[in-house]
C-alpha positions in Angstrom: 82.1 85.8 121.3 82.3 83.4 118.3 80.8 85.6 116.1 83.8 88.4 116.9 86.7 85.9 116.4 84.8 84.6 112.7 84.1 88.6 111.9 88.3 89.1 113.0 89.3 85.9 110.9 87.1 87.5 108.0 89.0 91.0 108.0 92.1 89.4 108.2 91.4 87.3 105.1 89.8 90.6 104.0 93.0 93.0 104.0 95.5 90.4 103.5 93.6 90.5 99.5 93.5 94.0 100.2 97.5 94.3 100.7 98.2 91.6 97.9 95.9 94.0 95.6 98.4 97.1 96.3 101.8 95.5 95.8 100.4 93.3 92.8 99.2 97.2 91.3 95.5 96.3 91.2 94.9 99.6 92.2 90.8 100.1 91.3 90.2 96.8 93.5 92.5 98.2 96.3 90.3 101.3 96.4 87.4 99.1 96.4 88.0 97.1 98.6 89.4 99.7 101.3 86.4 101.4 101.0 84.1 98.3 101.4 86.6 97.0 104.0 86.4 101.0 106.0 82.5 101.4 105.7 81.9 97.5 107.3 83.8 98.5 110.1 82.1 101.5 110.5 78.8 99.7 110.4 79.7 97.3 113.0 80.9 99.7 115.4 77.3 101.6 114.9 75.6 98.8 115.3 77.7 97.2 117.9 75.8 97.7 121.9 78.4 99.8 123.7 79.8 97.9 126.9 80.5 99.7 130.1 
């Protein structure tokens, strides 16, 4: 449970760079980090036991 509120507080951190690198027109680290930010998440829900 503490681990998923950290991970949360760590993508929100994470995508409010991301959205400050769009509007400031840092458009290769926007990409970047979308794509880092996308493929994490994608991990985690692979890895992530499936609760029923």
């Amino acid at each position: 449970m503490i681990f998923s509120k950290w991970l949360s507080a760590f993508f929100v951190i994470f995508y409010a760079v991301l959205v400050w690198a769009v509007f400031s027109m840092h458009n290769m680290l926007a990409m970047q980090m979308m794509a880092i930010g996308m493929f994490a998440e994608a991990l985690l829900s692979f890895f992530k036991p499936n609760k029923k």
